[in-house]
N, C-alpha and C positions, 0 to 999 in steps of 0.2 A: 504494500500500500504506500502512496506516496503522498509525504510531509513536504508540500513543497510552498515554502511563499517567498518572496524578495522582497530586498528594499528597491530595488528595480522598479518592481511592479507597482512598491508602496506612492513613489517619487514619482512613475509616469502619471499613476490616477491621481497625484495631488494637482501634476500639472494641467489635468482635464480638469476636475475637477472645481476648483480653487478659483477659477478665472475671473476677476475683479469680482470676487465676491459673492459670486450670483448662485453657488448652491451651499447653505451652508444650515440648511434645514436638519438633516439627523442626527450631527452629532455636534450641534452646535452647542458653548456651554457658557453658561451665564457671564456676564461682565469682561465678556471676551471678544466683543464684537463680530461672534461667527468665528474667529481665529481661536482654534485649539492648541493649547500653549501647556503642555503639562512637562517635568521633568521623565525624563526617559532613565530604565535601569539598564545597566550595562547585561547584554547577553550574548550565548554563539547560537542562540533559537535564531534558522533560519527566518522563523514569522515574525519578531521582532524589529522593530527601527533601532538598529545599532546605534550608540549615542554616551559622549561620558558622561558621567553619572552628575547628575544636581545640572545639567545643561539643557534651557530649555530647545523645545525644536517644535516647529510647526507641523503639525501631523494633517495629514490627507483627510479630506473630508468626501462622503461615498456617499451615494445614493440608497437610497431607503430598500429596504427588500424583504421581498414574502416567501417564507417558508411553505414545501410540500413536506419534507422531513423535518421539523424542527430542531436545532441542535441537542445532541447527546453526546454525553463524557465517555470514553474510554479510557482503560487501560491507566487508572492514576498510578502514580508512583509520589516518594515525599518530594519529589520536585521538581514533576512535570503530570499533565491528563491531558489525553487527546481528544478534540471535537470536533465532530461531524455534523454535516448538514445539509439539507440540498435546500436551494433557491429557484423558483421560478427566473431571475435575471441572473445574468452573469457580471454580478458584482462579486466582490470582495466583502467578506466581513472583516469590521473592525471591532475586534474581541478586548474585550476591556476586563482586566484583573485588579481588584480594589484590595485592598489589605488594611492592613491598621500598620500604618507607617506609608503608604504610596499606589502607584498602581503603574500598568503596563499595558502597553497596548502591543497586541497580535492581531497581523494581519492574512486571511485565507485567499486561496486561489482557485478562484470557479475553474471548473475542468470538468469536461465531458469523457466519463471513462468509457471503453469497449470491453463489453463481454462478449466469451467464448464460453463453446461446450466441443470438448476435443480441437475441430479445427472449425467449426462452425458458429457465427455470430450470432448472437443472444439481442433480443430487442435492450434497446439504453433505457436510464432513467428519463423522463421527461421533461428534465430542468437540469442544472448545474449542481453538482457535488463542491464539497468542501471538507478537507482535511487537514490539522493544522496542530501540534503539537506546542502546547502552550507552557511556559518555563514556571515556575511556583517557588519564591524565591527564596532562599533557605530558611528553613524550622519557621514556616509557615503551614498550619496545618487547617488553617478553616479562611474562607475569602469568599466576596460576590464577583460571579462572572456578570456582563453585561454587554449588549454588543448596542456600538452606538448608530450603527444605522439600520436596527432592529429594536427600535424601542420598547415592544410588548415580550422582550426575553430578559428574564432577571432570572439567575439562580444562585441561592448560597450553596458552596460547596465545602464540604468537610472531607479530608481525606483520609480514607481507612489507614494509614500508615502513624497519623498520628494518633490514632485510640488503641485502650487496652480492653475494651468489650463496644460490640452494634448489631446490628439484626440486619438478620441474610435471609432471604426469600430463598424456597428452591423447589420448582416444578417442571413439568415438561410436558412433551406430545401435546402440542398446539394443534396441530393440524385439523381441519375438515370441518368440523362445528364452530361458524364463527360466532354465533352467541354467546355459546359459551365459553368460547373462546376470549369473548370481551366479558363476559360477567367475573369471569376467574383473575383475568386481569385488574376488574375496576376495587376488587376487595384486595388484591396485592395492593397497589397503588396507597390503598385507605391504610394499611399497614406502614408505611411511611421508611421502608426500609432503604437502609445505607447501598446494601447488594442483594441485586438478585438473579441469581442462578438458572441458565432453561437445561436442562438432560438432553435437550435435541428433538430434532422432528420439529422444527418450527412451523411446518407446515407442508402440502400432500406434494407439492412439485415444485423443490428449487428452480426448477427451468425456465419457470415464469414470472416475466419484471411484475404480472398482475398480483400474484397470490406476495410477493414479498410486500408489493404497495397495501395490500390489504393488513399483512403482518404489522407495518410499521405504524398503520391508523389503528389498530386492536390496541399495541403495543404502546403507544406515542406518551400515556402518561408513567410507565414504568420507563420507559428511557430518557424520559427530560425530568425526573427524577430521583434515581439510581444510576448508580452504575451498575453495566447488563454484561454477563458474563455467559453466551452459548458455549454447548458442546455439541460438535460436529455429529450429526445422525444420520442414518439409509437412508431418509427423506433429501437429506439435503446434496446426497450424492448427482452429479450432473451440475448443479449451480457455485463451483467451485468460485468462478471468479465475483457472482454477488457478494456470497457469504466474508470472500477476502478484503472485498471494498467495501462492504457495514461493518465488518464488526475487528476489530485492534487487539490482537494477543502479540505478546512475546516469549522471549527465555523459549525459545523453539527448537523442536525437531524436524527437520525436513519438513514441515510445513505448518502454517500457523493452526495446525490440528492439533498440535499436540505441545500444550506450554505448562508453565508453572506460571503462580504468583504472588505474591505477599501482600496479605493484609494486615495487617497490625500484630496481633496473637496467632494467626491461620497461615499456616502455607498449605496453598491450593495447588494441586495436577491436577490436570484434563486432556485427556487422549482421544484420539478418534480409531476405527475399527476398520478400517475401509480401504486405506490404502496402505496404512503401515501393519504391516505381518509380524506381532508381536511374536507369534511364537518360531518365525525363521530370525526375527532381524535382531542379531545379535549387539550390534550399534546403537536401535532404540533401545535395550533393556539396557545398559552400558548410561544412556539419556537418562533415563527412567531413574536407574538407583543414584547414579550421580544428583540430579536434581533432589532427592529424598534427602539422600547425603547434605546438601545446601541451606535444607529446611530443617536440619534437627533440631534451631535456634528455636523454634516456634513451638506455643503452644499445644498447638491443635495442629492435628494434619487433615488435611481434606481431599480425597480423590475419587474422580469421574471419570464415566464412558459409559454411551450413549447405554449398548446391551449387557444386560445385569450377568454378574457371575452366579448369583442363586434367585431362584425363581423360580415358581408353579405353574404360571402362565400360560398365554397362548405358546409366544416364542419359548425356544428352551432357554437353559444358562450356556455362557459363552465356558464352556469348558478349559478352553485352550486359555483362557488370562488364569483359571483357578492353577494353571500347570506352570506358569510363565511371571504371572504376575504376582497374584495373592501371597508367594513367598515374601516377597519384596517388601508386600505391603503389611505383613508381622513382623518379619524382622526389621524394619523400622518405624515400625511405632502410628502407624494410620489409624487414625479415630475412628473417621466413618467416610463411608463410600458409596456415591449419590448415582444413579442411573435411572435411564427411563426404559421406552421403548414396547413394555408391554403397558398397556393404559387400564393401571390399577395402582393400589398401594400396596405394598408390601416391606415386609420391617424382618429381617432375618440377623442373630447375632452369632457369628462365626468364630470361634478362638481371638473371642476377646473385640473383635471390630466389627460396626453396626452397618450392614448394608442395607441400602432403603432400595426400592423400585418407588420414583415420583413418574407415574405418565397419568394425570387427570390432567390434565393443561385443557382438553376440546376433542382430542380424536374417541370415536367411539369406544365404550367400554369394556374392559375382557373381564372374566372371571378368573377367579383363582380360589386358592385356598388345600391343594390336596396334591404331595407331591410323594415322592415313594418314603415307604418305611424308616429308613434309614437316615433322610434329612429333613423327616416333619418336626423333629423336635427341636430344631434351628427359626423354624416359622413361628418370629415373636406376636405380629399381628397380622390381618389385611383386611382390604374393602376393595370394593365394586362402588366407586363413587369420584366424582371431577375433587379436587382439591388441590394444596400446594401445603407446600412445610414451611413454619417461623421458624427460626435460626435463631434465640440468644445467646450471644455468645460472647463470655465472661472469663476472667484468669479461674472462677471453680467451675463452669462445666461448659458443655452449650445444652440448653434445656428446648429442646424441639417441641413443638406445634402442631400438629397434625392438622390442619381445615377442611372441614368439607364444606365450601363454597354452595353445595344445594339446599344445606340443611342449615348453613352459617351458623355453623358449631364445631364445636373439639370434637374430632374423634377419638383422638387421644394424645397423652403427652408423657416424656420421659426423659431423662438425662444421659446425656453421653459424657464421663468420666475419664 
């Protein structure tokens, strides 16, 4: 995905721009006669106006623009998150970072990407993208984004790196029922949470720019107010190149399927199933333990893939991770282990670590509940019902949620230690 703005670009649209005065409407700012005058922080963020520090400098003023995607944070870290967006114009956003001490301006670059599937072209989005990785200036942990030629976008941002407990959403299998697809969303949303997590299957055919446009209007209030963390699922195989221009992972393996990340207390893996051959590729598990190895600082361990290792389900369990994987993940200390992909709940506890099946996201419902003799006694609970998981999580436990979104009630709740 590409992080690309200049001061190039910042300097030519001031020189449009700017021209005796005459547009100076959206981010014009009081007592400044239309001329934007703020001090600049010194940075090497591309999207930034280079500038020494405490010197003022005239900044570009942009014309006003309307969102089809609304901007959404990625990928924060303690000092940087990346933001997306698409625009009906191909303007620039001017991304305004406020703090208690200053503030900064980042500027994006409209750009029309191409999708593929193998060697064949994917219809585009209908307006202009924007990607822009914004700098957070050291041991700043909480700040309002702002973009000044987008007046109706305001968000405070807090960054999981600077907390020691926040609540994490985590559900899946969106696909097919958009109803409930948006009902299950609008009660996440009411949960106000910091992160939240999909198992995958966003929906029944990555192939099409229609169903992700519909994904992102379901979606729109969990990603302009969380940070949104997918994992790669069979649904989403063929839409490679969307998936890669929505959504910002790192700390990768051969492809942004399969990353780590750090949140404050939590270090998160997430893998995808599809293309990388866990049980031939000796490279990824070589990934795999080494990143484990990275995160032993943390708290909590947290790791995902889309198809469950225990499950009654329709789909079977992915055998081949319980051969390949699941060592990996006792002998270094995994709490609990989040998947979707059969669309039920299910709560299994294995030698010590708690795997969930979350797939109520929308796609139709499967049964479950009866698996052979020898691993029923592993089957802590399940249901036949849409729902998603609360995530508390504290330096004593994270205390899970169970919702059923039909019944807008607990189904149940428990501790992971």
């Amino acid at each position: 995905m590409r992080h690309v703005t200049t001061v190039l670009l910042a300097l030519l649209w001031l020189g449009c721009s700017t021209d005796n005065g005459a547009n100076t409407g959206a981010n014009e700012q009081p007592g400044l006669d239309g001329e934007a005058m703020v001090p600049d922080v010194t940075s090497e963020t591309p999207g930034d106006i280079l500038a020494e520090p405490d010197v003022a400098r005239e900044l570009p003023v942009f014309d006003e623009v309307s969102f089809i995607k609304r901007p959404y944070l990625q990928w924060p870290t303690a000092t940087s998150v990346t933001l997306l967006a698409e625009t009906n114009e191909q303007v620039p956003l001017d991304i305004v970072l406020t703090y208690d001490g200053g503030a900064t301006h980042t500027y994006s670059e409209p750009r029309k990407p191409e999708f593929t599937f193998l060697t064949m072209p994917l219809d585009g989005f209908d307006g202009w993208s924007h990607q822009v990785d914004i700098m957070v200036p050291e041991g700043i942990g909480q700040f309002e984004l702002t973009i000044a030629n987008a007046p109706d976008y305001q968000r405070e941002v807090v960054l999981p790196q600077s907390l020691d407990s926040f609540t994490m959403i985590a559900f899946g299998d969106t696909r097919t029922n958009l109803d409930v697809h948006q009902e299950v969303s609008n009660q996440i949303v009411a949960e106000k949470p910091l992160i939240v997590f999909q198992t995958g299957d966003l929906m029944d055919s990555a192939l099409e720019v229609k169903q992700w446009n519909e994904f992102f209007a379901i979606e729109a209030g969990m990603l302009e107010s969380s940070f949104y963390f997918p994992i790669f699922g069979n649904h989403e195989v063929g839409g490679e190149s969307y998936y890669y221009e929505l959504f910002e992972t790192r700390n990768s393996y051969d492809s942004e399927r399969n990353w780590y990340a750090e949140w404050g207390p939590v270090g998160f893996i997430g893998i995808e199933q599809y293309k990388t051959r866990w049980e031939k590729d000796e490279d990824a598990l070589a990934w795999l333990e080494e990143s484990l190895i990275k995160l032993q600082d943390k708290r909590w361990l947290i790791f995902s893939h889309h198809e469950p290792m225990y499950t009654f389900s329709n789909h079977g369990a992915w055998y081949e991770g319980r051969e390949t994987i699941q060592p990996l993940l006792e002998e270094y200390g995994v709490d609990l282990v989040l998947s979707g992909h059969n669309h039920c709940y299910e709560r299994f506890e294995v030698n010590g670590i708690s795997y969930i099946v979350t797939g109520g996201g929308g796609a139709p419902l499967y049964s479950t509940g009866t698996g052979s003799e020898e691993e029923m006694p592993l089957l802590k609970n399940w249901g036949k019902f849409y729902h998603f998981l609360r995530l508390d999580i504290s330096d004593e436990n994270i205390h899970v949620t169970v919702i059923d979104t039909e019944e807008k009630s607990v189904f149940e709740e428990f501790d992971v230690f």
